[in-house]
N, C-alpha and C positions, 0 to 999 in steps of 0.2 A: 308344700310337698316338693321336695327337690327332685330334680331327674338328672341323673349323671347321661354323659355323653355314652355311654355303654350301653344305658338301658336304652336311650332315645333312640337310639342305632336299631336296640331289638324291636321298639313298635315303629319301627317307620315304614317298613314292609306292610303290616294290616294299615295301620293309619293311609299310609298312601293308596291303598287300593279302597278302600271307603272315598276320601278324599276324590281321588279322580274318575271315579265309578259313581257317586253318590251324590257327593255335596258338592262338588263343581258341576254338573249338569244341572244338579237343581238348583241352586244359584243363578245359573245362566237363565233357567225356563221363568225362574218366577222373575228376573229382572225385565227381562221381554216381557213376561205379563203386565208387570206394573207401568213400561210407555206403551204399552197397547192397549189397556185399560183407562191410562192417563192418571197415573198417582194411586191414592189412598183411596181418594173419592169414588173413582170407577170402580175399583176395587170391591169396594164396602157396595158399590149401588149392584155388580154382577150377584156376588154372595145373598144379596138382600130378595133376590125376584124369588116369588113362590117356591118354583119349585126348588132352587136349592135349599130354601131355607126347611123344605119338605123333609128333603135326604138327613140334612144336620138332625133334625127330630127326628128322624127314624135310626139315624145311628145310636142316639140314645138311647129309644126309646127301646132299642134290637138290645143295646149294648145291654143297659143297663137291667132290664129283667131278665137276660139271659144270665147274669153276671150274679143275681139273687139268687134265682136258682140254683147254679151251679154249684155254689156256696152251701148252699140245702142241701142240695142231694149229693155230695161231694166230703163233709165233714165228717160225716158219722164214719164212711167208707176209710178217711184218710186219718183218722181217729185207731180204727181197729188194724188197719195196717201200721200204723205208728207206734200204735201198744202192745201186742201181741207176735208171738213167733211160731210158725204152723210148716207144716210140711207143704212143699210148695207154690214158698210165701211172695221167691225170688221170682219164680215163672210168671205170678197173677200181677205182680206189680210190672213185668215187663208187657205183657197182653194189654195192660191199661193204657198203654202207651198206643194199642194201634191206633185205635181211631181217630186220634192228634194226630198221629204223622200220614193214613190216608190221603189219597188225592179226597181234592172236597168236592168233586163230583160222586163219588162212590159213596160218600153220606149222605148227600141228597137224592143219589137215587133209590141209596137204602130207606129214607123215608116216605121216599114215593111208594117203594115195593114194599113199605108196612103198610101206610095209611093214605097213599094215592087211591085216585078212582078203582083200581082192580087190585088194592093192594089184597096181601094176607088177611090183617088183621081189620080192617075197614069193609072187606070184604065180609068176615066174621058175624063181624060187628058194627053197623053202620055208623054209629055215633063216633069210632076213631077217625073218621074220615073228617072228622073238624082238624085234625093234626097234620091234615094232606097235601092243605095250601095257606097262603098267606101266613099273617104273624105265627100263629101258633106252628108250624110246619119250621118257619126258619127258626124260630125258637128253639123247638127240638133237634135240627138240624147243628147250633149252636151248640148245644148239650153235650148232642154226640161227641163233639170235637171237643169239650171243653171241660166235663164233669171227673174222666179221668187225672186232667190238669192237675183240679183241687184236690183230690183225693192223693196226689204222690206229694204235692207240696205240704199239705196236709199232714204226711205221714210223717214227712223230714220233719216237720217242725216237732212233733211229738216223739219222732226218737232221740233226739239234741236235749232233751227233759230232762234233770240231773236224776239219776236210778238213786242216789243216796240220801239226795232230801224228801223223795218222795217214801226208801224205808224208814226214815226219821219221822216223819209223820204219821205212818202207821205205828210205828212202836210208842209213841204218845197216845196211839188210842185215837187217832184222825179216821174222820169217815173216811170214805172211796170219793166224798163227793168234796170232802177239804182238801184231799189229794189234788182234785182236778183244777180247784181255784188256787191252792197255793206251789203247783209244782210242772202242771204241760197244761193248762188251760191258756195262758199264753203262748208258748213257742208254736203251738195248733193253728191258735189264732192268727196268728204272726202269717203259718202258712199260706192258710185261708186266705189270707185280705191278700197275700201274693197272686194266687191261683184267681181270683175273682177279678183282680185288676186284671191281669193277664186275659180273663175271657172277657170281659168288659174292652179292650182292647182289639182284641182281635173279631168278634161281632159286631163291632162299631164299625167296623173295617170289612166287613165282609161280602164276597163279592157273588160268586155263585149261589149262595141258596135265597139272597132274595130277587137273582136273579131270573132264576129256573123253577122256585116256589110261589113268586107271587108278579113278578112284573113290576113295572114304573113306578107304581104307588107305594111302591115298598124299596124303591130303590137306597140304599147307603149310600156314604159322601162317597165311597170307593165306587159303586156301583154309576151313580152322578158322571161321575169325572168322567169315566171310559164311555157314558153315554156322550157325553159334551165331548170328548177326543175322538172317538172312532164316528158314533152314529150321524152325528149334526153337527161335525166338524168345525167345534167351538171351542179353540185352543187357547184362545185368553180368555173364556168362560171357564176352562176346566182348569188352567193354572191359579186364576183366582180364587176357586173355590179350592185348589190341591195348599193353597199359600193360609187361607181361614183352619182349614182340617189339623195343619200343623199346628199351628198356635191352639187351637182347640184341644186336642191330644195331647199336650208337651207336658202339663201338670200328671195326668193320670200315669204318664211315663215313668217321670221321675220319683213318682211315689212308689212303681213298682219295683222299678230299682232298688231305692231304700230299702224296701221291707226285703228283696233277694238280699242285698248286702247283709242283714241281719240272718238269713238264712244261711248264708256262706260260713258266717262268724258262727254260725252254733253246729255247722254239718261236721266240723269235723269229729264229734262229740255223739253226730248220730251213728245209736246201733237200735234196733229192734228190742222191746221189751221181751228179756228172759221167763216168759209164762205163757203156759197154751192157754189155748180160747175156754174159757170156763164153760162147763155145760150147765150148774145151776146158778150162776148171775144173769141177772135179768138183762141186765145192761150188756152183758156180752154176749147173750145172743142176740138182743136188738139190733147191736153194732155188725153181729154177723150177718143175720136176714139183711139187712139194707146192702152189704156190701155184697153177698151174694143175687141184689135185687141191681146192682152196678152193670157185674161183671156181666150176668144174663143178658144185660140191656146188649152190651156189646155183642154179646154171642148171636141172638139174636138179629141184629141190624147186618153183622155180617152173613150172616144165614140165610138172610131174604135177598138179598144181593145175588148171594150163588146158587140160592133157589132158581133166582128170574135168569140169572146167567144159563142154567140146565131147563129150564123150560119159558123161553121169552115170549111176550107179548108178539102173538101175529106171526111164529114161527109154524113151521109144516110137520115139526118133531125138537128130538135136543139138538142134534146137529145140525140142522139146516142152517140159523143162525152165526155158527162159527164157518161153514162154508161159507155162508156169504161175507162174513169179514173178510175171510183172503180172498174175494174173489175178485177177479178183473174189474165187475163192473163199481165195484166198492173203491178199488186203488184208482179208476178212471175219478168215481167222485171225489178224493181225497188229495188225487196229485199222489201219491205214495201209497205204499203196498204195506200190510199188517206188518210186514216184517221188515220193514223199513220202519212203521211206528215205533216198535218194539228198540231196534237200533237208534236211534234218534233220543229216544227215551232214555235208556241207558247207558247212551254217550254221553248225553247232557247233565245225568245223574252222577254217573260218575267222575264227571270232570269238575263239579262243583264238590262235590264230597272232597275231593283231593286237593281243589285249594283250600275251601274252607278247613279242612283239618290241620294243613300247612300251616295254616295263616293262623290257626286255633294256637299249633303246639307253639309258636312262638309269642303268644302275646302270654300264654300261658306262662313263658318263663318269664315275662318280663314286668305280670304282674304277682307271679307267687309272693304270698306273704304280705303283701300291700293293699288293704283293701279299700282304701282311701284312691288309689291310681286304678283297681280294679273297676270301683263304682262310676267313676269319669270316664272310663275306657267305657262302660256299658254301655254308658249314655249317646256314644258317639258310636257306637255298633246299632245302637238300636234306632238310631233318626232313620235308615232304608226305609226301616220297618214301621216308624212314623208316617216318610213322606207317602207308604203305600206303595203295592206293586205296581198298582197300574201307573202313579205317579212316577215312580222309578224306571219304568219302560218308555214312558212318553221323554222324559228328561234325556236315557241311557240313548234312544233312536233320533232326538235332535239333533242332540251333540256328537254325539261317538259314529252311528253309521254312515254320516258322509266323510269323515275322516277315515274310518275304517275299508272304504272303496264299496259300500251300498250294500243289498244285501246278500252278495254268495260271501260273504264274511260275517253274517248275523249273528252266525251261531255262537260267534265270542260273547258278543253281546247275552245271550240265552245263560251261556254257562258262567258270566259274568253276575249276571240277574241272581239268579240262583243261587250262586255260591255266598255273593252281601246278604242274602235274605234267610240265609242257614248259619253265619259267621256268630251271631250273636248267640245264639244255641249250641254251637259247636264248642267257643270260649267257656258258656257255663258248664258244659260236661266234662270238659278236660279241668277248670279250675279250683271247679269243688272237691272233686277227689285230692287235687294237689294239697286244698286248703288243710287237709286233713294228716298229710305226713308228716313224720319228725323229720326235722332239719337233721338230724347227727347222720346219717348214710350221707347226705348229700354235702357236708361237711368234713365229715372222714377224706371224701376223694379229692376235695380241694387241698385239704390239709397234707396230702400225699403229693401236692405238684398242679393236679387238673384244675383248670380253667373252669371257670362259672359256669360256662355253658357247656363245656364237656362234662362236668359234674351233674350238671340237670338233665346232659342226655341218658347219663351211665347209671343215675343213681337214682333220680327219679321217676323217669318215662317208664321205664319198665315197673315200678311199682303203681301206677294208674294205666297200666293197660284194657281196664274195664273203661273209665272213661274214655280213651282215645277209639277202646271200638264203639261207644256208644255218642261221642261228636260224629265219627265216619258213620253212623248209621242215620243220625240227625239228618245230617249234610244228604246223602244219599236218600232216604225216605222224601227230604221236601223239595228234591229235585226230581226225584222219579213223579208227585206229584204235581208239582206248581202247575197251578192254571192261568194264571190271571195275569203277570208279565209276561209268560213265554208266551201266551195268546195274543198280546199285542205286540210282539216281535218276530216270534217265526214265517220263514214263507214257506209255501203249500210242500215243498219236497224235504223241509225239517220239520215238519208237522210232527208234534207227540199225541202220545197215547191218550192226554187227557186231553188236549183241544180236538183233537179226533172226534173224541166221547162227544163235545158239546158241538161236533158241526153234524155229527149223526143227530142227535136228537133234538137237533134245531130243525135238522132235514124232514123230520117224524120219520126218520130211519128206525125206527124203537126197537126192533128185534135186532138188529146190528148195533145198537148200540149196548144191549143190553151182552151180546157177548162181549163187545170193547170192554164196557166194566169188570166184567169176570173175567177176563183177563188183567187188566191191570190190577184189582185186586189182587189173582193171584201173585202177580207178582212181586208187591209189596207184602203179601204174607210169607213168601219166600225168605223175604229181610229178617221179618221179624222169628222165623222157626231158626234159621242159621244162628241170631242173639240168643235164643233160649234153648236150643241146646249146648251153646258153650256156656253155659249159665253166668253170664254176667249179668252184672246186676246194674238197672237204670239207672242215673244221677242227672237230675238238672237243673 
C-alpha cells in the first residue's frame, strides 16, 4: 500500500497525537519497567505471583462469559432491527446506544439500585439479590454496557444482506429458514462475533464494577494495575503486569478490527429491510418479545437510578439529598463545589469531543475509500484502548506532567486522555457513512478546479452530517463519563462528576452520592434527547 506525501501530511496530525500522547509514554514506562524488573526474567517472575495471575483469570473469566452472553441476548434483538422497518425504528436504535456511552458508575449503581441489599427488585424478590454482588453483579453490569453493542452491530450486518438474492430465493420456493443460511445468516454473524469481541474486550478491561461490586478477589488486569500504581505503590509491578495485558489483548484486537473492516465493506449497502413486523410469524414476534425484553432492560436500569436519585438511601425526603450535594459541607469534602463538578465535567467533555472530532474529520479524509490504510489506522488508534486507561494515565502523568509544569496544568493531560480514548470511535462514525457515498459529487468539484481536500470539505462533509454529530457525541458522552484515567489524574479542584460519585460512596456518603448519579445521568440523557430529536441516525 503506497502513501503519497499528501495523504501522509493528512494523518500526521492523529498519528502524531496518539504517537506523543500514547505510545511514546508507554514505550518509556514499560522500558523503565523492564531495568527495574531486570529483563524478561523479572518480568515473567512479577506477572507469575498469585495474585496477578488471579486478575489475568478473572479478566477472562469476566470477559469471556460476559461476551457469551451478550452474543445471546444481543442477536435476536440485532436480528429484528436488521430485518424489519417499524415506526420508530431510528429513535430505539439510538436509546440502545445509552447505556454504552453512561459513565460506568451509573450502571453499577443501577445494578445495585436493582439487586443490591435494598435494591427494587431483590427487595421484591430475594433470590435477585444473587445479582447484587460478585461475579454475577459484574456480569450483568457488563451486559448493560455491552448487549446493546451486539444488537446495533448485529443489525448492520443484516441490513448489508443483499435484498435481491434473498427475493430469488423466495421465488424458487426457499423456506424463511434457506433465506437465513443462504442470504444474512452471515453478515449477522459477522456482526455478532464483532460486537462480542468488543465486549470481551472491554470486560476484560474493566474497572469500576469489579471494583465497586465485589473487591480484590475479583479485581481485572485493569483493576490489578491501578491497585499495584495508586494503592501499594508498585510501579514496576504494575507496568509489568500493564506490558503481559498488551500482548495478551493484541490477538482478540486485531480480530476485532478484521471482522469491523468487513463491516465497513458491506455498510455502505446497509438499509433496513422494506417489511413491517409480521403479527402471525412466529419468528417475528419472538424476535419482537426479545427485543422489547432488551430495550425494557435499559428502561428499567435507568429507572432505578432516578428512582434512588428522587428518593436515596438515608435521605430525610427527595430533596434533602440534592441540598446536600451543593452544600458547603459537601464542597469542603470534595475540594469543589457541585457546580464546579458540573464545569469541570463539561469542560473536559467538551474539549475532547472537539479534538477527537478534529482529529476524526481528518483521518477521515485520508482514509476514504482505502480500507486496507483504514484497518492499520484502527489498529494504532486502538493500542490507548489496549494499553488501558489506567495504563494510559500512569504512562500520560510520568512523562507529560513534569514537562507540562506539574499539575495546575493536568487538565491537558484529562482532556488529552479522553480525547485518544474516544478517537477510535469517533474515526468509525465519521468513516462509515463516508464508506457509503458515491464518489461522482466529490469528483464533480475536483473536476471544476477544487483541491482534494476542498472537494471533501464541500462535497462530502456535508453529506455525513449524521456521522460527524454522532463521532461529536461519542467523543462527548465518553468524556463527560470516563472514570478511570481522569481518576488517576485530576487534583481535588478539577474533580468531575464521576470521581466525585466514587469518593462519595467510598465515603458511604450514599444519599449524596446517589443524587451525584441523578445528576450526571441527567446529563448525559440530555445528549442523548438533543441526538433523537434531530433524528439522526447512529453509525459505528
Amino acid at each position: 500500500m503506497r502513501i503519497s506525501g499528501r495523504d501522509m501530511l493528512a494523518l500526521s496530525p492523529a498519528l502524531a497525537f496518539v504517537v506523543l500522547f500514547a505510545l511514546v509514554p508507554a514505550v518509556v514506562l514499560f522500558a523503565s519497567t523492564a531495568a527495574a524488573a531486570g529483563g524478561l526474567g523479572g518480568i515473567v517472575a512479577i506477572v507469575s505471583s498469585p495474585l496477578n495471575v488471579a486478575s489475568i483469570e478473572n479478566s477472562l473469566e469476566q470477559g469471556g462469559l460476559s461476551a457469551l452472553l451478550a452474543v445471546a441476548l444481543g442477536y435476536p434483538a440485532g436480528v429484528f432491527f436488521g430485518r424489519y422497518a417499524f415506526p420508530g425504528r431510528d429513535i430505539l436504535r439510538s436509546l440502545l446506544l445509552v447505556p454504552f456511552l453512561l459513565p460506568s458508575l451509573i450502571v453499577v449503581f443501577g445494578v445495585l439500585d436493582l439487586f443490591g441489599a435494598d435494591g427494587v427488585l431483590s427487595s421484591a424478590v430475594p433470590w435477585f439479590g444473587t445479582f447484587g454482588s460478585g461475579l454475577p453483579a459484574i456480569v450483568v453490569a457488563n451486559l448493560a454496557f455491552n448487549v446493546p453493542i451486539v444488537v446495533l452491530f448485529t443489525s448492520t450486518g443484516g441490513e448489508s444482506a443483499p435484498r435481491d438474492l434473498e427475493e430469488t430465493v423466495a421465488s424458487l420456493g426457499g423456506s424463511p429458514g434457506r433465506a437465513y443460511v443462504d442470504v444474512w445468516a452471515a453478515p449477522t454473524w459477522v456482526g455478532a462475533a464483532a460486537g462480542g469481541l468488543l465486549t470481551f474486550l472491554f470486560s476484560s478491561l474493566s474497572f469500576a464494577p469489579p471494583l465497586l461490586l465485589c473487591g480484590p478477589r475479583c479485581y481485572t488486569v485493569e483493576a490489578r494495575i491501578w491497585s499495584l500504581a495508586s494503592l501499594t505503590l508498585e510501579p514496576t509491578a504494575a507496568g509489568a503486569l500493564a506490558l503481559a495485558m498488551v500482548g495478551l489483548f493484541l490477538l482478540p484486537t486485531v480480530a476485532y478490527l478484521a471482522l469491523l473492516g468487513r463491516l465497513r465493506g458491506a455498510s455502505g449497502r446497509a438499509r433496513p429491510r422494506r417489511r413491517s413486523v409480521p403479527g402471525r410469524s412466529v419468528v417475528g414476534v419472538a424476535l419482537a418479545a426479545e427485543t422489547a425484553l432488551v430495550l425494557g432492560s435499559v428502561v428499567v436500569l435507568l429507572a432505578a437510578v432516578l428512582d434512588r436519585t428522587l428518593a436515596p438511601i438515608g435521605s430525610r425526603g427527595p430533596a434533602s439529598a440534592w441540598v446536600a450535594l451543593f452544600s458547603d459541607a459537601t464542597t469542603a469534602r470534595l475540594g469543589v463545589s457541585a457546580v464546579g463538578l458540573v464545569a469541570n465535567t463539561l469542560l473536559f467533555a467538551t474539549g475532547a469531543a472537539v479534538v477527537a472530532l478534529l482529529l476524526g474529520i481528518v483521518l477521515g479524509y485520508a482514509v476514504q475509500g482505502r480500507p486496507a490504510r483504514a484497518g492499520a489506522l484502527g489498529l494504532v488508534l486502538f493500542v490507548p484502548l489496549l494499553l488501558s486507561p489506567v495504563v494510559l494515565a500512569v504512562a500520560l502523568a510520568e512523562f507529560w506532567r513534569p514537562l507540562l509544569g506539574g499539575a495546575p496544568n493536568v487538565w491537558i493531560l484529562v482532556i488529552v486522555s479522553q480525547s485518544i480514548l474516544a478517537l477510535p470511535f469517533a474515526l468509525q462514525s465519521i468513516e462509515i457513512p463516508l464508506t457509503g457515498l458515491s464518489p461522482s459529487v466529490r469528483e464533480g468539484a475536483e473536476a471544476l478546479g477544487a483541491s482534494r481536500w476542498v472537494a471533501f470539505v464541500d462535497a462530502d462533509l456535508p453529506r455525513v452530517r449524521d456521522g460527524l454529530a454522532t463521532a461529536g457525541l461519542f467523543a462527548f458522552a465518553l468524556g463527560l463519563g470516563e472514570f478511570t484515567a481522569t481518576n488517576f489524574l485530576v487534583t481535588a479542584r478539577l474533580t468531575t462528576l464521576p470521581v466525585a460519585l466514587y469518593e462519595l460512596a467510598d465515603s458511604r456518603l450514599f444519599a449524596v452520592a446517589d443524587a451525584a448519579a441523578g445528576l450526571l445521568l441527567l446529563l448525559s440523557l440530555a445528549v442523548f434527547l438533543a441526538i433523537a430529536v434531530g433524528g439522526r441516525r447512529v453509525e459505528l
